[in-house]
C-alpha positions in Angstrom: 0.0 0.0 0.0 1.5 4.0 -0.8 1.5 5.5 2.3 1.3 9.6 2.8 5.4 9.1 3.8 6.0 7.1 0.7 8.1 8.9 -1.9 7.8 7.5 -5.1 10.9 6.2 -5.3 10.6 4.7 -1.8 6.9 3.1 -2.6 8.5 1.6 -5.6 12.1 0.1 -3.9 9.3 -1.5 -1.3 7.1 -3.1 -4.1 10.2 -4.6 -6.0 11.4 -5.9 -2.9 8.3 -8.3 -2.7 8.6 -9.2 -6.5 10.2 -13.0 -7.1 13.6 -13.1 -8.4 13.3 -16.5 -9.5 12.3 -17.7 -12.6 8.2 -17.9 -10.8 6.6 -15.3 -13.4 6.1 -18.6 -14.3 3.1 -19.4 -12.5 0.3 -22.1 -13.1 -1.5 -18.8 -14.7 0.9 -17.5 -17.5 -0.5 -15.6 -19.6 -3.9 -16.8 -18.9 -5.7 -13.5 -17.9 -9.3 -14.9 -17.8 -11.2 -17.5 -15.6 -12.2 -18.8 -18.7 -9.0 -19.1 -20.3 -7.1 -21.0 -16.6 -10.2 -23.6 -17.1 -9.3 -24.1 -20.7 -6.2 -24.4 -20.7 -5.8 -26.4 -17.1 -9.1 -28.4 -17.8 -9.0 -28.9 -21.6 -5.5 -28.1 -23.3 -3.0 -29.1 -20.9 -3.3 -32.6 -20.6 -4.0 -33.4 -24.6 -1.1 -35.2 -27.0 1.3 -33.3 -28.8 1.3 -33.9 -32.9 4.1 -32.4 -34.3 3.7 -32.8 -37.8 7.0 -30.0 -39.0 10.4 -30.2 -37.2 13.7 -30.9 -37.7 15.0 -32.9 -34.8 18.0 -35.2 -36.3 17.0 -38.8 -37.1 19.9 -40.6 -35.9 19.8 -39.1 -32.4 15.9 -40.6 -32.4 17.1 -43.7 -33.3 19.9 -43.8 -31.4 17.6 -41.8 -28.2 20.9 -39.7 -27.6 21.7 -38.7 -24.1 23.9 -35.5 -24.0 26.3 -34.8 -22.2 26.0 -31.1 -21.0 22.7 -27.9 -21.1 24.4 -26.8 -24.1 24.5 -29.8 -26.5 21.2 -30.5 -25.5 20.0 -26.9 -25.4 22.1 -24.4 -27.5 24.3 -26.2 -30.3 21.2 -26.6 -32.7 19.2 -23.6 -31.8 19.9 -21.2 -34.5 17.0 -18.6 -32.3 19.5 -18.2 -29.7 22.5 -18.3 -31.8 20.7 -15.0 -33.7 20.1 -13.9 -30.4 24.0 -13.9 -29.0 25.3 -12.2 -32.3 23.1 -9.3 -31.8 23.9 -9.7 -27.8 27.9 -8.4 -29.3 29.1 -12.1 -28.6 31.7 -13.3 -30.6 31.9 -16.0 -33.2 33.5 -18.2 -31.3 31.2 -18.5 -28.5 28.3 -19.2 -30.9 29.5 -22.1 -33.4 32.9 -21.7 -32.9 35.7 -23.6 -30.9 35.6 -22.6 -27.8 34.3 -25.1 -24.5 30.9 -25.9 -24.2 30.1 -24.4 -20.7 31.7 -21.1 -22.3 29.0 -20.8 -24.5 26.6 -22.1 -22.0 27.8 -18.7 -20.0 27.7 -16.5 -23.0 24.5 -18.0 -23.5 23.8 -16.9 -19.8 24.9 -13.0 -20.6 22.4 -13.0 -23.7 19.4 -14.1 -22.4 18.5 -11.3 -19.8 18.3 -9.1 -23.1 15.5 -10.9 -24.5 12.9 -9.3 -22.4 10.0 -9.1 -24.7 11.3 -11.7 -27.3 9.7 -15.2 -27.0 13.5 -16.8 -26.4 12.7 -15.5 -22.9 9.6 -17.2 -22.7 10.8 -20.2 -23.9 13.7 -20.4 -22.4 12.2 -20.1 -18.8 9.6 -23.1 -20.0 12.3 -25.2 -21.6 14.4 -24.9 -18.1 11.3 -25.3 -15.5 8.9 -28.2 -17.8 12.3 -30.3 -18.5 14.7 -29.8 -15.6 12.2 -28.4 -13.3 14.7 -25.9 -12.6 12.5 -22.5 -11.4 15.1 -19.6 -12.0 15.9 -16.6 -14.1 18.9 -17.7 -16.1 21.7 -14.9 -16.2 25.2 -14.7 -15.5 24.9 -14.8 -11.8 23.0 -18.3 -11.5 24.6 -19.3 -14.6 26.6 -21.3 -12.5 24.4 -23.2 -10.4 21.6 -23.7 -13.6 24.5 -25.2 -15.2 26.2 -28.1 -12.5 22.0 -28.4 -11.5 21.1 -29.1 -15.2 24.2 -31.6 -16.4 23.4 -33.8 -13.0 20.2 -34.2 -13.9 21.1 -34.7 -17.9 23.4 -38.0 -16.7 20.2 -39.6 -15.9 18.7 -42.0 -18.8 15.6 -40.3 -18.8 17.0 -37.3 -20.0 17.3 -39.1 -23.2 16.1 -37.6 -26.4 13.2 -39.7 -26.9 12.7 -39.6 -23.1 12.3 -36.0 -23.1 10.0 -36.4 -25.8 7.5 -38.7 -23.9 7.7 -36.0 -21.2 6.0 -33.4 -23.5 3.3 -36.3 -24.1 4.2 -36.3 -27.5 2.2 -38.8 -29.9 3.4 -38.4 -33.2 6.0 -35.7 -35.0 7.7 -35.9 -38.6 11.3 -35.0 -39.0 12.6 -32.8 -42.4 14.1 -35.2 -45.0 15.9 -35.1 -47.9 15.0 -37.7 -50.5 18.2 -39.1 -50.2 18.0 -39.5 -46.4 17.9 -42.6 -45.1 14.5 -43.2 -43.9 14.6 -46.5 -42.1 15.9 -44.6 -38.7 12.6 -43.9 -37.9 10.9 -47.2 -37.5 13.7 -48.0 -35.6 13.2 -44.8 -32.9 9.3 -45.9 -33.1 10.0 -49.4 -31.7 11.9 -47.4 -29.2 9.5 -44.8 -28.4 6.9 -47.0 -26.3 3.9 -45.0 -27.8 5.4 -42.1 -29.6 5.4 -42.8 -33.9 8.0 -40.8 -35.3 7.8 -40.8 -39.2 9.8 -39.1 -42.2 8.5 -36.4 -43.8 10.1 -35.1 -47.1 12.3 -31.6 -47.5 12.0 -31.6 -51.5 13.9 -28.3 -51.9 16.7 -30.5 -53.7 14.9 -31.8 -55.8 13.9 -28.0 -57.9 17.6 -26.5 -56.9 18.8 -26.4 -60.2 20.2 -23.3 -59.9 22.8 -23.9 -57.1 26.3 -25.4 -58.0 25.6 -28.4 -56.2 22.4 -30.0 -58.0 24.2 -32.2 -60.2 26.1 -33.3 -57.7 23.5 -34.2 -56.2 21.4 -35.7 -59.4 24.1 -38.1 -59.5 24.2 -39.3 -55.8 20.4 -40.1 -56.7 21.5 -41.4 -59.9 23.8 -43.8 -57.8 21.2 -44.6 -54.5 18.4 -45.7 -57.3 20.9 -47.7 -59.1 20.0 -45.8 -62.0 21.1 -43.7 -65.1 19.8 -39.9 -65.3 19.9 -38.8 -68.8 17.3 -37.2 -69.2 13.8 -35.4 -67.5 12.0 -38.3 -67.3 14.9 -40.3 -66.3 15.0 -37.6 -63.3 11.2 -37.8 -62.3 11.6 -41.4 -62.5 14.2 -41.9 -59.9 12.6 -39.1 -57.7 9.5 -41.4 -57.6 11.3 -44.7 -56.5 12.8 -42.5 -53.6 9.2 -41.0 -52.9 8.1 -44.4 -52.3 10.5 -45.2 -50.0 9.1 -42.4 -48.3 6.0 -43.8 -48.7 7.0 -46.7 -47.3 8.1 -45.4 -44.3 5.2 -43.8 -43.1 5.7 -40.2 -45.1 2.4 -38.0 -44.8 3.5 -34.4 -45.9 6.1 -33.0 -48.3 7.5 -29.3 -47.6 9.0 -26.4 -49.8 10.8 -23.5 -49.4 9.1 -20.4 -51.8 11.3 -17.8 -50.7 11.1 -13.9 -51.5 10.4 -13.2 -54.5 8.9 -16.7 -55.5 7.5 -16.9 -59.2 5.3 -19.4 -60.8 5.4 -19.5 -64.9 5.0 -23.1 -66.2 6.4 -24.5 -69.4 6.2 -27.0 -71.8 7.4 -30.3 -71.2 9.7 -29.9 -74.3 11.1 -26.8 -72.7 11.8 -28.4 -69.3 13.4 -31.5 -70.8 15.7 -28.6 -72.7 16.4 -26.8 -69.7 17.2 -29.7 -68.0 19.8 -30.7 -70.6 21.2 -27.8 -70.3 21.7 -28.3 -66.6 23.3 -31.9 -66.9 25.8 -30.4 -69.2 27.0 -28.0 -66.6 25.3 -24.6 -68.1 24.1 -22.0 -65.5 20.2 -21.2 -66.4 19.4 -17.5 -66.3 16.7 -16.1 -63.9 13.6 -17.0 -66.4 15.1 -19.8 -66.8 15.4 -21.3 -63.4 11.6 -20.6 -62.8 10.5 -22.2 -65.7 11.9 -25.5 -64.8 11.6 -25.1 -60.8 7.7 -24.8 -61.7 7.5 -27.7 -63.8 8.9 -29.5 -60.9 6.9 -28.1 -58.5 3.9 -29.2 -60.5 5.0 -33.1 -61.5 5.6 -33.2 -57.4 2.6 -31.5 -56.5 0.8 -34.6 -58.5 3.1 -37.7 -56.7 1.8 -35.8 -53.6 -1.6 -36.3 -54.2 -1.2 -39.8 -55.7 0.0 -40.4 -52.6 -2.3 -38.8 -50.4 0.4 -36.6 -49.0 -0.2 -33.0 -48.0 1.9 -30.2 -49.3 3.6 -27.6 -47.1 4.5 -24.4 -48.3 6.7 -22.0 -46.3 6.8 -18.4 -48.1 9.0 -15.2 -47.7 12.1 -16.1 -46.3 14.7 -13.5 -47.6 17.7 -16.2 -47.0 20.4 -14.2 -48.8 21.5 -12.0 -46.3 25.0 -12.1 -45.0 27.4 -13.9 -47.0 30.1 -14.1 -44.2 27.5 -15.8 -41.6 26.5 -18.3 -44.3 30.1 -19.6 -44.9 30.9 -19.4 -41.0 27.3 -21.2 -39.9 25.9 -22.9 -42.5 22.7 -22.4 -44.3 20.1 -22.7 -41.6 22.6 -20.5 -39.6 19.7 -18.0 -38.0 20.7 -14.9 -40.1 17.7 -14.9 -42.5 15.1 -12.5 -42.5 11.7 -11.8 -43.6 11.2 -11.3 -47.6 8.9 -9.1 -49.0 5.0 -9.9 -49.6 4.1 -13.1 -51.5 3.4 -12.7 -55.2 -0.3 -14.2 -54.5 -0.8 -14.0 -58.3 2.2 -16.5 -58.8 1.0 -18.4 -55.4 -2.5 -18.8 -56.7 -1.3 -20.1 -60.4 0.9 -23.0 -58.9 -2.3 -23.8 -56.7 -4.5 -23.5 -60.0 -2.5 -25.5 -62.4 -2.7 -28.5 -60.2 -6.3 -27.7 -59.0 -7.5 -27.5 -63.0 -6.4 -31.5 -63.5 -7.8 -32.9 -59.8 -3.9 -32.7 -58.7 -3.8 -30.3 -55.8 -2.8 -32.1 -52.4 -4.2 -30.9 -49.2 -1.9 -27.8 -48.7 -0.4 -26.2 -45.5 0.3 -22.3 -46.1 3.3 -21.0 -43.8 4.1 -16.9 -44.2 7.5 -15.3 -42.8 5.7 -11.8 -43.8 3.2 -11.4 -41.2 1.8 -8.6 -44.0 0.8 -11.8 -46.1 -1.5 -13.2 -43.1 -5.2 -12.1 -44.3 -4.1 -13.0 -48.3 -3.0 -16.3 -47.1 -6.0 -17.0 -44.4 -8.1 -15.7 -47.4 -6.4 -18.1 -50.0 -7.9 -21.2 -47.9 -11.4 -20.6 -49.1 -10.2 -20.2 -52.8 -9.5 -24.2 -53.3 -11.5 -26.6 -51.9 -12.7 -30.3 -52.5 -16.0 -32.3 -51.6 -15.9 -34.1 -48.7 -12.8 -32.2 -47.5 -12.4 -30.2 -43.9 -10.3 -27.4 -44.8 -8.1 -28.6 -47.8 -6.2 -25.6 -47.4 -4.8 -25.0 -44.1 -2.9 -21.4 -43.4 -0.2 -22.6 -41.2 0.8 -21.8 -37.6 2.9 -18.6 -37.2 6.0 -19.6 -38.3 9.3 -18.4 -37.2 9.8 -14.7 -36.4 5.9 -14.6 -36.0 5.8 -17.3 -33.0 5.8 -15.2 -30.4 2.5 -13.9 -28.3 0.9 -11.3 -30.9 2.6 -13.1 -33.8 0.3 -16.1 -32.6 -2.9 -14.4 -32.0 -2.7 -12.6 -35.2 -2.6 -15.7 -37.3 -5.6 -16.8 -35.5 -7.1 -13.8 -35.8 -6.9 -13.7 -39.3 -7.2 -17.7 -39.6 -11.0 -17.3 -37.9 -11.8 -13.8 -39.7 -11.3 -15.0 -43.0 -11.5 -18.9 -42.7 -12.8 -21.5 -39.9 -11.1 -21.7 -36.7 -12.5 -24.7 -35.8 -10.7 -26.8 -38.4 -7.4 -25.0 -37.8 -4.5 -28.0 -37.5 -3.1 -25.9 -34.6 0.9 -25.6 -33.7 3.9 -27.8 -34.8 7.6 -26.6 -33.5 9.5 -26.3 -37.2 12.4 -26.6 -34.4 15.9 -28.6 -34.3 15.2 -29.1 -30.5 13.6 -31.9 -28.3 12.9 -28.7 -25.8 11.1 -26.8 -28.4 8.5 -29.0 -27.9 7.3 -26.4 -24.6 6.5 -24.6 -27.6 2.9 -26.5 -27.8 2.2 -25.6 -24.3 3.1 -21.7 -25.2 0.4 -21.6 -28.3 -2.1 -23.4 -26.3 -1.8 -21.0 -23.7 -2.4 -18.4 -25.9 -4.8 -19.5 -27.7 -6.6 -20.2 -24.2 -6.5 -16.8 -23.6 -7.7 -15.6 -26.6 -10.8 -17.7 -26.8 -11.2 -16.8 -23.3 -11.4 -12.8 -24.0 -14.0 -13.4 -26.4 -16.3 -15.5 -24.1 -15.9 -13.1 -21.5 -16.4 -10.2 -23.4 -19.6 -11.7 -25.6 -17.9 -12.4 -28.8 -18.4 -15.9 -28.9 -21.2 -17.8 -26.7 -19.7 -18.6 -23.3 -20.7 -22.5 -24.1 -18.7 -25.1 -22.1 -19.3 -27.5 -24.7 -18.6 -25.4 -27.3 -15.6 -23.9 -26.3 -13.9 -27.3 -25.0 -15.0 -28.5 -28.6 -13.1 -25.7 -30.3 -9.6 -26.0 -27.8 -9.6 -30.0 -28.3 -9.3 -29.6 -32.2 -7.5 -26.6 -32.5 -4.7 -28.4 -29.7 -5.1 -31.9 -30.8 -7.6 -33.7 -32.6 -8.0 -31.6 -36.1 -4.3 -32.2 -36.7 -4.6 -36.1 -36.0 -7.5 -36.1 -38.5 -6.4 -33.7 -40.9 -3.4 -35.5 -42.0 -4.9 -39.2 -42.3 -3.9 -39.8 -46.3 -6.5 -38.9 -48.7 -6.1 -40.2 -52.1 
């Protein structure tokens, strides 16, 4: 209470003194700010299965259910959010990817993340350390020591194992990112291991259209040699993409993803033209811009038609600007965490590639992903503009997806997602993450999404139905995913 004797600056040195300095602004209510939204979540959301249909956890430390050794192999070496995060924090190189000790970047690590006040790292961060490791404090240089001794005793246990800490989360079911020359018998061997949990492939097919990067026949002919097979030709090429599609198939594979990043273009060719750009691809020729789009749409149209032969669905992520700093890509790779967000989605171009499979009865169910949260009502609108009999939402616009996962980022996309669409069939989150701890991430959305629904009960935007509203948080959270991507051919 302010008494009369109170200065301000006295009132306010009392009132922090009562404030936690732990890591408890993680209460049982985070961000829940309703009585409706604490009895959805706590009630309804909490205790549902986690489908995970988009991430890019490594298959061979599934199958192998890796145990690490230390909080920063397990929590920092393939998080490319918190290696974006150091390098604007001023941290060197070295300390990031580089060659120094493992508990050096653990503390360097430590020294960033008080700065991330107001970014979701902090958020998550705080989950990912209390939901795991049960460990309830605010991470920064001066408990940096004791989170670290406190987290590696607890990470020599075997059920801090990778698929261990998976079964924590309640996880049912997630697909990695392949490439169609990945081996995809790991993850039949992580399921047997899982006890409950079905891990299955799921197909990264940006190789397969990269004929514009130095590498692609390098990489035609690896194909060439793992389907024991000669590539002379386009049809030679879409033949041995299909025997490695089903060995996908196979293997459990429900979805296939693609990268359109800024300034995607859609112009389709002849067949005669592709097998002549092709051609002049095998024989080592660089294809000028034009060029390069005619023959990446032809193959984004023949695989757009295995997909629905299949009864696989189609992911789309648009608007990553991915050329950005030359230097970072040679020092960290190409998912290094220094892309950015492209410009807006040609939707013309979008809407063609959608159209010249939808014209023959060859358009897969589709997942719409934006980096450009400027493209949210075009894409949320796009979902009514295909359709099929029989179908719940063929089109799905995807989860907010990388910089827009964070708390407005989320509700916008459901905004949008029940202003131009319908909510109720939305296929809800998946982690796109390289992390087994990313997987708090789930628990994050829901929570928001709690919230949100909760506002507009209380305020009279939506009925304030028990039914109703535990209808809408089980599909959103669980169920409409589960459904959604049961093959449809």
């Amino acid at each position: 209470m302010y008494n009369k004797e109170d200065t301000l600056i006295t009132y306010a040195a009392r009132t922090m003194a009562k404030l936690p300095t732990s890591g408890s602004f993680l209460t049982p209510e985070f961000l829940l700010e309703n009585k409706t939204a604490s009895w959805l979540y706590h009630e309804v959301a909490a205790g549902l299965p986690i489908i995970d249909y988009h991430n890019h956890l490594n298959p061979h430390h599934l199958a192998e259910n890796q145990n690490f050794k230390n909080l920063t192999q397990l929590w920092i070496t393939h998080d490319p959010y918190k290696h974006r995060a150091m390098r604007i924090n001023g941290i060197p190189e070295k300390y990031i990817t580089g060659q120094s000790t493992d508990k050096e970047k653990f503390f360097k690590w430590a020294e960033t993340l008080p700065n991330t006040l107001g970014n979701p790292l902090y958020h998550w961060s705080g989950l990912e350390l209390k939901t795991v490791l049960g460990i309830d404090k605010l991470l920064n240089p001066d408990t940096a020591e004791e989170v670290w001794n406190t987290g590696n005793e607890q990470l020599k246990s075997t059920e801090f194992g990778t698929l261990a800490i998976l079964k924590k989360f309640n996880a049912e079911f997630t697909c990695t990112s392949d490439d169609l020359l990945d081996d995809v018998t790991l993850h039949q061997v992580a399921t047997c291991k899982a006890d409950g949990l079905t891990i299955l492939p799921s197909l990264r097919a940006d190789s397969i259209g990269n004929v514009g990067q130095p590498a692609f026949t390098n990489w035609v002919n690896k194909l060439a040699i793992r389907c024991n097979s000669e590539i002379n030709s386009l049809q030679t090429y879409q033949d041995a993409v299909r025997m490695r599609l089903a060995a996908f198939d196979t293997a459990g594979c429900l979805l296939a993803d693609h990268a359109l990043n800024a300034g995607f273009c859609f112009k389709l060719p002849t067949v005669a033209k592709a097998e002549d750009l092709f051609q002049k691809v095998l024989r080592g020729n660089n294809l000028n811009s034009e060029e390069k789009v005619l023959l990446q749409s032809y193959l984004l149209v023949f695989l757009g038609q295995e997909y629905r032969q299949r009864g696989w669905a189609m992911q789309l992520h648009i608007g990553a600007q991915r050329a950005t700093s030359t230097r970072l890509r040679k020092l960290a790779g190409p998912a290094g965490g220094y892309a950015t967000i492209g410009k807006s989605v040609d939707i013309s171009s979008l809407c063609g590639f959608l159209d010249a499979l939808d014209s023959h009865n060859n358009l897969p169910k589709v997942i719409l992903y934006t980096l450009n949260p400027a493209d949210n009502d075009a894409l949320a609108a796009l979902t009514g503009s295909f359709s099929e009999d029989g179908v719940k939402a063929k089109v799905q616009f995807g989860p907010a997806w990388w910089y827009n996962d964070h708390l407005t980022g989320i509700e916008n996309q459901l905004i949008s997602m029940a202003s131009y669409g319908l909510l109720p069939h939305f296929i809800g989150m998946t982690t796109d993450s390289r992390s087994v701890l990313s997987f708090t991430r789930h628990h994050y959305f829901r929570r928001i999404l709690c919230n949100l629904i909760g506002q507009w009960a209380e305020t009279g935007r939506i009925p304030a139905d028990k039914s109703i509203l535990e209808e809408l948080i089980r599909n959103i959270s669980y169920h409409n995913a589960k459904n959604w991507l049961i093959k449809t051919k």
